[in-house]
N, C-alpha and C positions, 0 to 999 in steps of 0.2 A: 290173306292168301296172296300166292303170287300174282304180280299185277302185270297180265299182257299187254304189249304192244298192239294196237288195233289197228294203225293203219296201213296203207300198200305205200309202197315205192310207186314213182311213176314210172322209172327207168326199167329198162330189163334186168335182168341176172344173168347176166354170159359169161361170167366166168366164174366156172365149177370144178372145185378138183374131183378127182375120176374116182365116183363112187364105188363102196365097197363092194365084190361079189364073190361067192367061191364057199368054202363051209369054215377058212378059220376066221377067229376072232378079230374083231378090231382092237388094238392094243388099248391102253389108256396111261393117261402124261399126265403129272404134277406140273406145269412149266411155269417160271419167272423171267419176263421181260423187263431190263431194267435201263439207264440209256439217262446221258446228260440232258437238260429241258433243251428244246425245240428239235433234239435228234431224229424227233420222228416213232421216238417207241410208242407213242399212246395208238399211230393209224397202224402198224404191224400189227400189236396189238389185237387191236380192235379186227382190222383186217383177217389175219390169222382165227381168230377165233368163229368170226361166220364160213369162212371157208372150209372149217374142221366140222362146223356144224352141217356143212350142205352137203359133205361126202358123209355122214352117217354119225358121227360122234354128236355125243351128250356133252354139251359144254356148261362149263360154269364159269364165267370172268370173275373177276374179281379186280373193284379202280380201288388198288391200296393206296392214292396217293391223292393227300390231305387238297387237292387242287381238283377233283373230279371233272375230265370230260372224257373217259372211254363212253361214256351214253352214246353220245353224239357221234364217232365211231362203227358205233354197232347199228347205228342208223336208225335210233330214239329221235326222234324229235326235238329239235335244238329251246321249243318253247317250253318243253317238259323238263328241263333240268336241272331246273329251280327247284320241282317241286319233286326231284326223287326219295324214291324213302333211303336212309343210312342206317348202318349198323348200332344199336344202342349201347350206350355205355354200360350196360349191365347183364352183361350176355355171359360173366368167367365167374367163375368162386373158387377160392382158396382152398386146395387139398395137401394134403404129406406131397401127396405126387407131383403138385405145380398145379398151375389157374388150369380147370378145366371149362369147358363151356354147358353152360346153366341149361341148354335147349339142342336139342338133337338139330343136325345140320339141316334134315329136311322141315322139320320146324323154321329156324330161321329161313330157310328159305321162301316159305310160305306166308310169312310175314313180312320180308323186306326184300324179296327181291323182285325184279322188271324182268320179265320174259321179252328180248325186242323179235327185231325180225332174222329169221334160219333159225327162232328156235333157243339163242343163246340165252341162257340165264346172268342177270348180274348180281353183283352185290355189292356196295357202294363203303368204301373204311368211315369216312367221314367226309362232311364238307361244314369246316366252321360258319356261325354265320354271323358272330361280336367274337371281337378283339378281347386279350388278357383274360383267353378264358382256362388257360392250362394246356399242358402238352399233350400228345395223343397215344402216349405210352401202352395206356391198354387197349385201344384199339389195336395198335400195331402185335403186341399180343392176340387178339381177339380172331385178325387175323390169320395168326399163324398156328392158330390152334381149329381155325374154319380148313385149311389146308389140310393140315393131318387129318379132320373128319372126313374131309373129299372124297369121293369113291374111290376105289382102286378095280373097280369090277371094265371089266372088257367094253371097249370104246366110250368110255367118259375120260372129258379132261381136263381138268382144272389150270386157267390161265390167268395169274396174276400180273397186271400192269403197277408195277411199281413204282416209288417218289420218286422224282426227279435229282435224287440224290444219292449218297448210300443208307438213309438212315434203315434202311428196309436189312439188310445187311448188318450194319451195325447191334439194331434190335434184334437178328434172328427173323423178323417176320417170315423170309425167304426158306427159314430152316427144314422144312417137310417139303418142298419143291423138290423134284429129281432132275433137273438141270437149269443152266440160267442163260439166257439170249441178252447180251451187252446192245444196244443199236447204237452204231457210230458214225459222225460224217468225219470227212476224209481231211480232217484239221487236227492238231495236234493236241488242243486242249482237251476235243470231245476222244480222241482216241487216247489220250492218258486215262481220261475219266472213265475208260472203257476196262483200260489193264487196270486200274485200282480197284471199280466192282468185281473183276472178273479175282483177284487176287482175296477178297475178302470173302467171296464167295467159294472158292477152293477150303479158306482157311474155317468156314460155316460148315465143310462136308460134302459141298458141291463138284464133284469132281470135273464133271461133264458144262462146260461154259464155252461160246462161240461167241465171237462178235458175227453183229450183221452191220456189215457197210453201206451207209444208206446214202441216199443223194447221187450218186457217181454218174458223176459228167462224162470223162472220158478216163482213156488207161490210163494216163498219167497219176490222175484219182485213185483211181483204184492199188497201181502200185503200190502207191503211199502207203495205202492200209494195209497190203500185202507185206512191206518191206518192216509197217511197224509190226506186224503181225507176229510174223520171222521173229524178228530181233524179240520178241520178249515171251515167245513161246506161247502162241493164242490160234486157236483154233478160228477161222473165217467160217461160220457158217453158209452164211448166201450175201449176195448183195446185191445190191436193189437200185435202179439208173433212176437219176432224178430225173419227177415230172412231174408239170403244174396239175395235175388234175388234184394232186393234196391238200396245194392252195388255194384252187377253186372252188373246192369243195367246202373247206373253211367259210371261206368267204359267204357263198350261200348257204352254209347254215347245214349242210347233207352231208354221211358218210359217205367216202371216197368212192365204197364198191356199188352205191348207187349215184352219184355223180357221173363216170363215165366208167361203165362195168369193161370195156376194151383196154383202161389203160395198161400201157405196155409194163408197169411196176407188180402186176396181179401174180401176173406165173412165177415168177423168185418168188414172190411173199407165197405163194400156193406150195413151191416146190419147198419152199422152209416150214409150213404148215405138217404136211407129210413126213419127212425127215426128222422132224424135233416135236413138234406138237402131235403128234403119233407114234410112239413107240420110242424114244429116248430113254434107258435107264441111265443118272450119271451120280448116284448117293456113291458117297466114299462107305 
């Protein structure tokens, strides 16, 4: 069965996006976060996904990326992360129609996935643990056939943190996603790497793709990614002012939103919560 998180945060919870009230429905999001390694996607992420949990939505994460630490994000216990359960290699079978999945979603779910704290559910692609053991081809599959089972029913949301690469893209893993969040810092390499997922991702179906500018110092920063933005026809979704509480929180071992629930990085990640992680249609 699913395995709860049992214990408390010492810190408070103060920052909460503005839960639901009134008689409509909470929408519900497919979303894919993807973002060159050290940009920062795995804490939005992570971030994003309890804050959709604490206004009212049913979340499911999903760490599709063969290097697992959304755990530790979602504010798992940094000693537990050794010992999470992954996805089994044996989870698709071969039909006329393509690999299906062998076990109803709530099934797996009940068997491998971690409930942490807000309620988020995970569920882990893989984490090898010997070298030369094969590629992860059907996991990445396995993946993106756990997405399309996702719910689509009113306020659940399925958020996938993706490899630090495109192969998520490449494979299709991203394919039943309905939009994709690029995070970029305001350097030229991570923001090429931003227009190339973002361009594979169009050419997957994805119509609906933003970057999010992460780190940003001052305007001058920001421009940057404004001007690359312009220039290659990319939507900026939000962006988000650097600040050490990410690396401090690293450092000791805790998610960001229980290291210091005030930092001033929360509200953009909150208000990109709302905006894309609730209600975004972007399928071509």
């Amino acid at each position: 069965m699913s395995q709860p998180y049992t214990g408390r945060s010492s810190f408070a919870n103060t920052y909460v996006l503005k839960p639901h009230t009134g008689g409509c429905k909470l929408p519900c999001m497919k979303l894919a976060i993807a973002g060159k390694g050290g940009s920062g996607k795995t804490s939005i992420s992570g971030t994003m996904a309890r804050l959709l949990a604490r206004s009212g939505h049913r979340v499911l994460a999903i760490d599709g990326d063969s290097n697992p630490n959304l755990a530790l994000t979602l504010g798992i216990p940094a000693e537990q992360m050794s010992h999470m359960p992954v996805l089994p290699s044996n989870l698709l079978r071969r039909t006329e129609a393509g690999p299906m999945l062998t076990s109803s979603l709530e099934e797996i779910k009940a068997s491998h996935s971690v409930t942490g704290p807000d309620g988020v559910e995970l569920l882990i692609m893989a984490h090898p643990q010997h070298a030369d053991t094969g590629c992860l081809c059907s996991m990445h599959a396995t993946v993106r056939r756990i997405i399309e089972a996702a719910s689509d029913e009113d306020r659940d949301v399925c958020l996938l943190d993706t490899e630090a690469s495109p192969e998520h893209l490449s494979r299709g893993t991203a394919s039943y996603a309905d939009a994709m969040l690029a995070v970029v810092e305001p350097y030229f390499k991570s923001l090429e790497t931003g227009r190339r997922m973002a361009a594979l991702a169009n050419d997957l179906g994805l119509e609906r793709v933003g970057l999010v500018a992460n780190k940003i110092r001052d305007e001058r920063e920001l421009d940057a990614v404004k001007t690359f933005a312009a220039n290659h026809d990319l939507e900026i979704a939000a962006w988000v002012p650097f600040d050490e509480t990410f690396a401090l929180a690293e450092r000791a071992g805790v998610a960001p939103l229980d290291y210091n629930p005030d930092s001033p990085a929360f509200e953009p990640i909150g208000r990109l919560a709302e905006e894309w992680g609730a209600g975004v249609r972007g399928r071509a």
